[in-house]
Structure formats: structure tokens, C-alpha cells
C-alpha positions in Angstrom: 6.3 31.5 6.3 3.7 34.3 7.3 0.7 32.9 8.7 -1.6 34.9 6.7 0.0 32.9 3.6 -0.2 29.8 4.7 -4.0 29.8 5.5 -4.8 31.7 2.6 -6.0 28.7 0.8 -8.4 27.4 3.4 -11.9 28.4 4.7 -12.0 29.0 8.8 -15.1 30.2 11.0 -13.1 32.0 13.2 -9.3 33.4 13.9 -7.6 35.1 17.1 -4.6 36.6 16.4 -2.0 38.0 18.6 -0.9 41.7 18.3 2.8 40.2 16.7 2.7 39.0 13.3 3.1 35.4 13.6 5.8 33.4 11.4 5.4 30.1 11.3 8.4 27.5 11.1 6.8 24.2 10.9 3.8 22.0 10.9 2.9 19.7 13.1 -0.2 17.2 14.1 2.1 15.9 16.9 2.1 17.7 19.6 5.1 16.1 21.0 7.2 17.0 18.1 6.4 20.8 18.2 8.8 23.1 18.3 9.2 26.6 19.1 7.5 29.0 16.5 5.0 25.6 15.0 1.6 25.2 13.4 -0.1 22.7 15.8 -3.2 21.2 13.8 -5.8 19.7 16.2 -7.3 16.4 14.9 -10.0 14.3 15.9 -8.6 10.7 14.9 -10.1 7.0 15.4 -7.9 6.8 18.8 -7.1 10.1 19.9 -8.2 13.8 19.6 -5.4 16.0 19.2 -8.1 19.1 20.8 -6.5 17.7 23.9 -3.5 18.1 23.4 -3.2 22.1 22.3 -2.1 22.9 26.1 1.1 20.6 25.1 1.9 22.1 21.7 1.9 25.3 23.3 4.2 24.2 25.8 6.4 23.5 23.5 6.5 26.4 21.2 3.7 26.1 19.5 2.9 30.0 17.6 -0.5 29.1 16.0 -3.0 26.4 16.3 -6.4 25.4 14.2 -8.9 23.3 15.7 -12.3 22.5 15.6 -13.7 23.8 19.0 -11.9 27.4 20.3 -10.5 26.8 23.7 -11.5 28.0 26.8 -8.8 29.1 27.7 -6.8 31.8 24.9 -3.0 32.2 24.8 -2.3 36.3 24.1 0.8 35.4 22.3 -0.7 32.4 20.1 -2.9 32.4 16.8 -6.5 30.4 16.8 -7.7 29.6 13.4 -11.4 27.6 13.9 -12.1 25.9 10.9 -15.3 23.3 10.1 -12.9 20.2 9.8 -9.4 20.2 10.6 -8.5 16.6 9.2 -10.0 18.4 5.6 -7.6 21.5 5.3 -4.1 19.8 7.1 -3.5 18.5 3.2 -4.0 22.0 2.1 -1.4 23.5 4.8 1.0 20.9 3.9 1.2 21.5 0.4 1.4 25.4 1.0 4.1 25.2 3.5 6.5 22.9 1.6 6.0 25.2 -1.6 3.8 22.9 -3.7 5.9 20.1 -4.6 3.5 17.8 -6.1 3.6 20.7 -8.8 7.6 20.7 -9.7 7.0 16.7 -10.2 5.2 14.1 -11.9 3.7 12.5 -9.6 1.7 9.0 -10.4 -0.6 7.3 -8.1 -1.6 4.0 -7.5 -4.7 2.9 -5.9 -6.8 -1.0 -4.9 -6.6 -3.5 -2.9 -4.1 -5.8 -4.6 -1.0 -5.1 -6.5 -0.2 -1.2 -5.2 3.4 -1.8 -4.3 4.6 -4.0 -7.6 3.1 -1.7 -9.8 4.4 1.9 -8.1 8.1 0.2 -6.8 8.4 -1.2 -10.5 7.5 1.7 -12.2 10.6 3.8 -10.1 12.7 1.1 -11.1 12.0 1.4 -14.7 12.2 4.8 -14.8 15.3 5.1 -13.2 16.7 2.4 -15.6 15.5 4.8 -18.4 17.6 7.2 -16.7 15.4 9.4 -14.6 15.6 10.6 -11.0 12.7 9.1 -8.9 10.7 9.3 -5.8 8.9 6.4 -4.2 6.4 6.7 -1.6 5.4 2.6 -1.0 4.7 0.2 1.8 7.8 -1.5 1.9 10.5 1.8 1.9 10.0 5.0 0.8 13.3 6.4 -1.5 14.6 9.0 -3.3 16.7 8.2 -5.9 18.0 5.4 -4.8 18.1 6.5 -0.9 16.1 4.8 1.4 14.1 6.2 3.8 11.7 3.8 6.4 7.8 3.9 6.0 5.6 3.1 8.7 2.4 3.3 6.9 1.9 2.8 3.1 0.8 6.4 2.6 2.7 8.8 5.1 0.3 11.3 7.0 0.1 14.5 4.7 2.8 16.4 6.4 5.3 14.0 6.1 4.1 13.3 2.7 4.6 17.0 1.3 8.1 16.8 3.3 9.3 13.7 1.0 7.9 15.5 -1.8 9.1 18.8 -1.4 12.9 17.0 -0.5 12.2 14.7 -4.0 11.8 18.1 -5.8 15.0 19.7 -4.2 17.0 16.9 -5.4 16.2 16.9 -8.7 13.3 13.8 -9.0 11.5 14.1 -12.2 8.7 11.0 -11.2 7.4 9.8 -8.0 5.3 6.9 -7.8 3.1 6.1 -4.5 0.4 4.3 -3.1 -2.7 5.8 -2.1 -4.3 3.7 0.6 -8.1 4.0 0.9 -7.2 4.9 4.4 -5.2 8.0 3.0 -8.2 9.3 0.7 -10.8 8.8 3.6 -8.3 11.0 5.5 -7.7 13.6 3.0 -4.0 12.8 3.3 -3.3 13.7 -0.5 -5.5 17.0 -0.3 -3.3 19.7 -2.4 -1.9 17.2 -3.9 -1.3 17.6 -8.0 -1.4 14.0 -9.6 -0.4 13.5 -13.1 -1.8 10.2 -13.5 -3.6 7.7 -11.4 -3.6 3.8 -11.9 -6.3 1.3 -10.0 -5.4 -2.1 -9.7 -8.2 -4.0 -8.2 -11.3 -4.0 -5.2 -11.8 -7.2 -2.8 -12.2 -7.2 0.7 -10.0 -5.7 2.8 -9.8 -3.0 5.7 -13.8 -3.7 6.9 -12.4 -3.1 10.6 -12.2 1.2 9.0 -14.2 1.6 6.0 -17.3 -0.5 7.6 -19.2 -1.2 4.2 -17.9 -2.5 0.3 -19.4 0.7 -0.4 -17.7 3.2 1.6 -14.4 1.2 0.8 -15.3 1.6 -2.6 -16.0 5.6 -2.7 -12.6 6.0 -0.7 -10.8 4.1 -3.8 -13.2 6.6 -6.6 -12.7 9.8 -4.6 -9.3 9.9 -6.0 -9.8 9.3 -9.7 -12.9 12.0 -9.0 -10.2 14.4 -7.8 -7.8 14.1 -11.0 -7.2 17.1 -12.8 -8.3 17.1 -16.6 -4.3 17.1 -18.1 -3.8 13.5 -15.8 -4.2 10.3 -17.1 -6.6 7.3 -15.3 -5.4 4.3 -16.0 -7.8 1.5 -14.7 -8.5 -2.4 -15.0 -11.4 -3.5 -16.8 -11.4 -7.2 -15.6 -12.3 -6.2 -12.2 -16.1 -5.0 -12.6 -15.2 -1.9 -10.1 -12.6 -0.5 -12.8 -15.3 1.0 -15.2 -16.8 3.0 -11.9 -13.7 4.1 -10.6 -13.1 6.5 -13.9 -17.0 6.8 -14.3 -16.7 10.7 -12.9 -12.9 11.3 -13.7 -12.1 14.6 -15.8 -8.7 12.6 -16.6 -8.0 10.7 -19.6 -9.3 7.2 -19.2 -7.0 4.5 -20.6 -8.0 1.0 -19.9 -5.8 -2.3 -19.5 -7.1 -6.1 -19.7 -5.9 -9.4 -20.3 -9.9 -10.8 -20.7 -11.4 -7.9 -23.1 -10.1 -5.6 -25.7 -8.4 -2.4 -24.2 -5.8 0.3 -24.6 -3.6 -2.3 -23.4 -3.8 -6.2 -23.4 -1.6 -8.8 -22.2 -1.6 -12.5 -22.1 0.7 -15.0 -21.3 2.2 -17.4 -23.8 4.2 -19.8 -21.1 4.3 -19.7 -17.3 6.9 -20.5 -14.7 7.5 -20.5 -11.3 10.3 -17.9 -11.9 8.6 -15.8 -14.3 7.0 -15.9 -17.9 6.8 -15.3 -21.3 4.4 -12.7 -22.0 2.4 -10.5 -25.0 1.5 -7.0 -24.4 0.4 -5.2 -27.3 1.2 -8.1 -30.1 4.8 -7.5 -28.6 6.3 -10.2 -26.9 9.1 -10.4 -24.1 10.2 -12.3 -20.7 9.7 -11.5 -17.7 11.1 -12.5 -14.1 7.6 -12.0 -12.5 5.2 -14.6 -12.7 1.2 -15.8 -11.6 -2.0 -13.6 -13.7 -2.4 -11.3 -11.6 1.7 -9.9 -12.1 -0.1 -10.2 -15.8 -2.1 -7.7 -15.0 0.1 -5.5 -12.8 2.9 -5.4 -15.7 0.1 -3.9 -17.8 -0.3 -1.1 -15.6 3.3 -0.6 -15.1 3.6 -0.7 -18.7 0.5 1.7 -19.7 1.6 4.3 -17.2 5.3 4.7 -18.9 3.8 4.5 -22.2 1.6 7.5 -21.0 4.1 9.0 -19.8 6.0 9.2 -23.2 8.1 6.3 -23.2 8.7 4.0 -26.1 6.5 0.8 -25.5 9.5 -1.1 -26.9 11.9 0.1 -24.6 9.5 0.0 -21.7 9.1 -3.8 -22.4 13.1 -4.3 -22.7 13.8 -2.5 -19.2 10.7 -4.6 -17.9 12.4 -7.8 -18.5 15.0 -6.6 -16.7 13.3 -6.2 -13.0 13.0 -8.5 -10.2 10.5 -9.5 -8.1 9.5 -7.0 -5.3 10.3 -8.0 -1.7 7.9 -10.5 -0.5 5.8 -10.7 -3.4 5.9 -14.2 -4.8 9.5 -14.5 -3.6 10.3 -17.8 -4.9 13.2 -20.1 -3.1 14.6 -23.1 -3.8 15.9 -26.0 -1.5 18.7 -28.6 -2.5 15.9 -31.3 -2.2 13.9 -29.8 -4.7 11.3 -28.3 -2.6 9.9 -25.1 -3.8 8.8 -22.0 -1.3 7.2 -18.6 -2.1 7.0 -15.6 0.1 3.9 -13.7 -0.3 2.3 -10.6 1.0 -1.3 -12.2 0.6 -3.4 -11.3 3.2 -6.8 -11.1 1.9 -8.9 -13.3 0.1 -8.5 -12.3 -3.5 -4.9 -12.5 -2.6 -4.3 -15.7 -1.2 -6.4 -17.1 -4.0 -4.3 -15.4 -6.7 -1.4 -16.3 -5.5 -2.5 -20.5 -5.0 -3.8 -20.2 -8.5 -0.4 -18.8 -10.1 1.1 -21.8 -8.1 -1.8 -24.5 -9.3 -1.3 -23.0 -13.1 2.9 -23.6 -12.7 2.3 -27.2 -11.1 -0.8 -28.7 -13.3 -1.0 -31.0 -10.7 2.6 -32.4 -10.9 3.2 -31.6 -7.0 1.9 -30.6 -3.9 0.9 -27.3 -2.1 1.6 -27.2 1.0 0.1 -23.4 2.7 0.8 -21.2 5.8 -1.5 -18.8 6.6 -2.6 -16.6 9.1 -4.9 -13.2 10.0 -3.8 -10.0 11.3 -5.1 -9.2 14.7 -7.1 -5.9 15.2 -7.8 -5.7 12.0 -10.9 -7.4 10.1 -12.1 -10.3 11.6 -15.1 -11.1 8.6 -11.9 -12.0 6.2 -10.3 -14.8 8.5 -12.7 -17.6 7.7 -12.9 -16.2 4.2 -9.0 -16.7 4.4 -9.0 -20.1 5.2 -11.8 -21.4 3.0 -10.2 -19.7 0.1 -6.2 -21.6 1.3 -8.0 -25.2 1.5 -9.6 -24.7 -1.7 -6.7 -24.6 -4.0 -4.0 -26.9 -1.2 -2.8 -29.9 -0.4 -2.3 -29.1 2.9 -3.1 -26.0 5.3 -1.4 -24.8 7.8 -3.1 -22.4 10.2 -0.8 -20.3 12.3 -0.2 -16.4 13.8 0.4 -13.5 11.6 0.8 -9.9 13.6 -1.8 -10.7 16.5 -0.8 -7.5 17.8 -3.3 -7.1 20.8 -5.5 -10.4 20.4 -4.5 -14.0 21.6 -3.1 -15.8 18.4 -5.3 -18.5 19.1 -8.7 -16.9 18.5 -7.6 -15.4 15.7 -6.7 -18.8 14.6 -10.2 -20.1 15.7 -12.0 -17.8 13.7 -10.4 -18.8 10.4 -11.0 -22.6 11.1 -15.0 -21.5 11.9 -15.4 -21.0 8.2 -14.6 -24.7 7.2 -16.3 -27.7 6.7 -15.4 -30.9 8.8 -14.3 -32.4 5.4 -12.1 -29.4 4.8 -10.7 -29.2 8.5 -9.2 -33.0 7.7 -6.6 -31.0 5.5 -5.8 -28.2 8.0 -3.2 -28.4 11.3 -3.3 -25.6 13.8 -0.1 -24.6 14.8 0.3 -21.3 17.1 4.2 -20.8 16.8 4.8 -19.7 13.3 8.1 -20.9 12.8 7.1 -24.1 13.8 4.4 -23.9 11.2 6.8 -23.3 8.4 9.2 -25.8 9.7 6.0 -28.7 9.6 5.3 -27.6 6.4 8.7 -27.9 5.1 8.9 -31.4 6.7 5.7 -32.5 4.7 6.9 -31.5 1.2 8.6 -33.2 -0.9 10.5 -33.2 -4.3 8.5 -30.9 -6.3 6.2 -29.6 -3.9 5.7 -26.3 -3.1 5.2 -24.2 0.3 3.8 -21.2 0.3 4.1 -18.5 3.4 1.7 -16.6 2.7 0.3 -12.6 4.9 3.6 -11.1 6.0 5.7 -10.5 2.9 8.7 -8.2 2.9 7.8 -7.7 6.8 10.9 -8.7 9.2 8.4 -8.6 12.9 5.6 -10.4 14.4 4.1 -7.6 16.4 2.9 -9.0 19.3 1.3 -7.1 22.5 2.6 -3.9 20.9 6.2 -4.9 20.6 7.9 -5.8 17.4 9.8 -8.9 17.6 12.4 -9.5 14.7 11.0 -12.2 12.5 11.2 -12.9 8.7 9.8 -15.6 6.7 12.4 -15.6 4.4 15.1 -16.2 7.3 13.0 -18.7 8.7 13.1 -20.7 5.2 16.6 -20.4 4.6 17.8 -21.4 7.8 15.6 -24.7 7.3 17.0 -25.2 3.9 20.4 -24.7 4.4 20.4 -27.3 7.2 
């Protein structure tokens, strides 16, 4: 593509251009993965600042670069484009060099702090049982139709992103369904970007270690539904007093789900299970595998976006009672002693309470919970003791152990959720480092009818520990101990 195209979209305070016409054959914000005749884009990131490594891109092929501050030093045979803030425009160049994809699809986006993957891998499930091809952009795998394709963070950086898309619309996707982190809209991953609807799920604490303030969080989560173009639909959650602000600005089409108030869509449930309910959306009734109120309220979601999409609401409910459980989200297993254990993602505070209250709503007091839990190191420490105080609450028994400590010691991580409990509520909690160990205790303390839940790493299979990965997987963990 000629470079004079693919900047034509964006504003610059200065460009150097060689006396060649430059063609550029790729994009890049890696400056170890440009190749000869690239677009390096110079970023200033939280950890490093990609000004320094221009030299390197250039060494490697690099044709034109944009940055914030022009070199000292000026290549003859390379293009400068200056521009105010390069983290702002890379969406922009993305979008323009894979052609615009988000344009040949429908592409819906889901945004909050809780219930992002159910809601955007259920929705490519269901409308691939209805017959469509599909995208999905998620934390636990990205895929189109029906090939998978690793992620590494739950929305890709923008390049990569317009690179999925543009290969979703080559082969024929109608929908794609992703999550939009709060860290992606702060970032401007998903400039250029052309939604066709937007769903928000929830806002509790989370990411404090980035966004710094509720507030800032908050705007990061609005900015999107602010950004919606007038023909898109805004689906949001009314039981969660941010939903009403999140759509307060939108140009979209505001469509509103509850299982408390009345709203375009309203659910409640009629009987509850461990492995799933029986539910009524819409005075329409149907089963589902899913279970706990707050899959109530993702089901909602998944079923207002495919009825704004222009499905049947009957049909949508038959192919809903159809799906499984996501990957490590409420993941129930059973032992032969008739011990219970659930897998969950939980790792906030709204979470873990969600999740125990699904469990205490299922067991009315006919059994035990027994809870594992732990914090993610490097990440925000004000949640840990918020953590904690939230698993004693609604357990028999807690069980404080190591999540991802990455670069901290496991053990002050583990100190700092025990500071926010009482003396009286520390009676209830052991401390145990290993966490296999910890699951293995709290298997050995239930009994018939009890329930364990494993609660922060989900679908993950790795503890990352001093920056290495080590294999590790809750679910392994719990069927090796059951089986034996």
C-alpha cells in the first residue's frame, strides 16, 4: 500500500519523505518483527518506549516510521511522519492497511468487569448453531469459524486485531464477537474500528494497578458506547447502577436487560441447580446448562444481542439450551464420594461473591463450602483483602493460597489478603503457599455434599511464576485427586 494512502486518514505535525515513493508492506509496533519495506509506529507504553527503538526497525527494513519526537539523526531513504500521539492514530493505520474489515462484518462488542467471555464465546456459538460463520476475539482463544488461534491478552493490540479481522472477512465470517478490555479503550486499540452493537455487562473493582481511580476505570468502559455509531445497537444492564451512564452519551440504540426492573429484556429463574437452571426470559421459558444469577444476567445479554440482530427469540432460546459452560467458568465436577468442585475464573471481588452466592442459593445450607483463593501478583494489591473478606463471608472454610505471583513472593501476596480479616474470621482460613496442596486440603475436608470451589485461574493451564509459565491447571489438579 502507498504511503500517502495509508496516512491519509490521520493528522501529523510534520513528514520527511525520501525522494522514492515509499510502498509500505506491513505494520508493525515491534521493532523486532519488522521486515524489510514496514511501517514501524513508535509508542510510548507503561514499560517501554518504542522512540528507542527506531534505530532497530530501520535495521531491519523498516521504509517509514511515525513517532512522537523526530530523530536526530534522519535516514535519506526512510519516511518520518510526526504526529501529536502515536498510540491515538496506530488504530487508524491498522484499519486502513487491512482494508477496513470491521466494515465487511458485524462486529459486536462486549465490555465490564464480569461476564465478557460467557457472553461474546456464547454468542459465536449460537450463531454458528444458527448456521453462521463466526469470529471470536476472547480471553480464552481467539477463532475463526471454528479454528483456533492462541490469545495472549483478551483484546489483541490493534494490529493484530485488524489482522484477525481482516482474515475473518476473507473467510467468509458474517459475526465476530470480542471483548473490549478497559485496557484496550484507554489504548485506543479499537480506533477505526466499526461496531454494530455493543453489550456492557457489569463495573466492580478491578485493574486499580492501570486505571488508578473508579472513575477513570469507568470512562475507559463509557468511551466505547460514546464511540458507537447511530445504526449500532447498546445493549446494557440496568441492575448494575453504572449501566444507565454507560449509554447516557451513546448515538446507538439503547436496549436495556434486567432480572430486578422492567426492561427490554427480563429474566428470572424458576429452579436452580448446580448444573444449570430453569429459566424465563420474556414470559418464555427454557433450560439451561449454565447456572448461578449472574449467568441470569449474562444469558440476557447473549440473548438480547441475537434478538437484535434479527434472530427469532424462540429459536435463540432453543439453541441457548443447547450450550455448555465456558471453560473455567463455573466448571462444575463431580467426585465418586459425592463431593462437588467448581472451576471458576473469579478474581475480583464481585466475582468471588457471585460465584459463592450461586453456590449458597444451590446448597440452602444442606452442605459445606469449602474455598480456594488467591491474588494475582503485579497486579492490584487494594482487591486482595477485599478478596478474602468477601470468600470468608459466604464459606465454610477458606483456603488462602498463590494464584500467578508472577514477580512478587507468594507469600506477601497471601499476607495482604489475610490483613483484611478479623481474628474471628482468620479462625476459618488456612494459609497454604503450594497450591496444589491447597486444593488437595480442601478436598480432604469435604465431605458428601460439600462443595470446593477453586476459585482466580479459570480456563488458565500455568502459574506464572518469576516470568516463567509453569504448566498447571486446576481442573487437572481436581481430577487427578478424584480419580484416586
Amino acid at each position: 500500500m502507498r504511503l500517502n494512502e495509508l496516512i491519509r486518514q490521520i493528522q501529523y505535525t510534520q513528514i520527511v519523505l525520501p525522494k522514492e515513493e515509499v510502498d509500505i508492506k506491513g505494520v508493525c509496533i515491534d521493532s523486532r518483527n519488522v521486515k524489510e519495506g514496514d511501517m514501524f509506529i513508535a509508542m510510548r507504553g507503561t514499560q517501554v518506549d518504542g522512540h528507542n527503538y527506531i534505530d532497530a526497525a530501520i535495521a531491519n527494513g523498516a521504509s517509514a516510521i511515525i513517532c512522537e519526537t523526530r530523530p536526530d539523526t534522519i535516514s535519506s531513504t526512510v519516511a518520518y511522519i510526526i504526529v501529536p500521539n502515536a498510540q491515538a492514530i496506530v488504530g487508524k493505520i491498522a484499519t486502513t492497511y487491512y482494508g477496513n474489515p470491521s466494515q465487511r462484518l458485524k462486529l459486536v462488542g462486549v465490555t465490564g468487569t464480569n461476564g465478557k467471555t460467557t457472553i461474546a464465546t456464547l454468542l459465536y456459538e449460537l450463531m454458528r448453531k444458527m448456521g453462521h460463520k463466526c469470529g471470536l476475539l476472547s480471553t480464552v482463544c481467539n477463532y475463526i469459524d471454528g479454528t483456533p488461534y492462541p490469545a495472549t491478552h483478551t483484546t489483541p493490540d490493534a494490529i493484530t486485531l485488524n489482522r484477525l479481522l481482516g482474515q475473518m472477512a476473507s473467510e467468509g465470517c458474517e459475526y465476530v464477537f470480542m471483548e473490549v478490555s478497559s485496557h484496550a479503550l484507554a489504548q485506543e486499540r479499537v480506533g477505526g474500528l466499526t461496531f454494530a452493537g455493543g453489550i456492557f455487562t457489569n463495573l466492580t473493582r478491578d485493574h486499580m494497578d492501570f486505571h488508578e481511580t473508579m472513575e477513570n476505570y469507568l470512562k475507559a468502559k463509557k468511551s466505547f458506547f460514546d464511540a458507537l455509531p447511530r445504526d449500532a445497537f447498546a445493549i446494557t444492564n440496568i441492575d448494575d447502577k453504572n449501566g444507565p451512564v454507560m449509554v447516557q452519551n451513546t448515538r446507538a440504540d439503547i436496549k436495556k436487560y434486567s432480572t430486578r426492573s422492567i426492561g427490554d429484556y427480563k429474566g428470572r429463574i424458576v429452579e436452580i441447580h448446580l448444573d444449570g437452571m430453569l429459566l424465563e426470559f420474556n414470559n418464555r421459558e427454557f433450560t439451561t446448562m449454565l447456572t448461578g444469577r449472574f449467568n441470569v444476567s449474562n444469558l440476557l445479554a447473549i440473548f438480547a444481542a441475537a434478538v437484535e440482530l434479527g434472530k427469532e427469540p424462540d429459536e435463540v432460546l432453543r439453541v441457548l439450551s443447547m450450550l455448555h459452560p465456558v471453560s473455567g467458568r463455573f466448571e462444575t465436577l463431580h467426585s465418586p464420594n459425592g463431593v462437588s468442585a467448581i472451576v471458576d475464573y473469579a478474581h475480583t471481588p464481585d466475582a468471588i461473591k457471585n460465584v459463592l452466592g450461586t453456590i449458597n442459593d444451590v446448597l440452602l445450607g444442606r452442605g459445606n463450602i469449602i474455598t480456594v483463593v488467591g491474588a494475582g501478583g503485579n497486579r492490584d494489591k487494594g482487591k486482595r483483602p477485599i478478596m478474602a473478606q468477601e470468600a470468608v463471608k459466604a464459606s465454610s472454610r477458606v483456603i488462602i493460597t498463590s494464584d500467578n505471583p508472577r514477580f512478587e513472593e507468594p507469600q506477601s501476596i497471601i499476607d495482604d489478603m489475610l490483613a483484611g480479616l478479623t481474628e474471628e474470621q482468620r479462625k476459618k482460613v488456612i494459609a497454604i503457599t503450594d497450591r496444589k496442596e491447597a486444593i488437595k486440603t480442601a478436598c480432604a475436608l469435604a465431605q458428601k455434599g460439600d462443595v470446593v470451589l477453586v476459585a482466580g485461574k479459570g480456563h488458565e493451564n500455568y502459574q506464572e511464576i518469576k516470568g516463567v509459565k509453569h504448566h498447571f491447571d486446576d481442573k487437572e489438579v481436581l481430577n487427578e485427586i478424584f480419580n484416586s
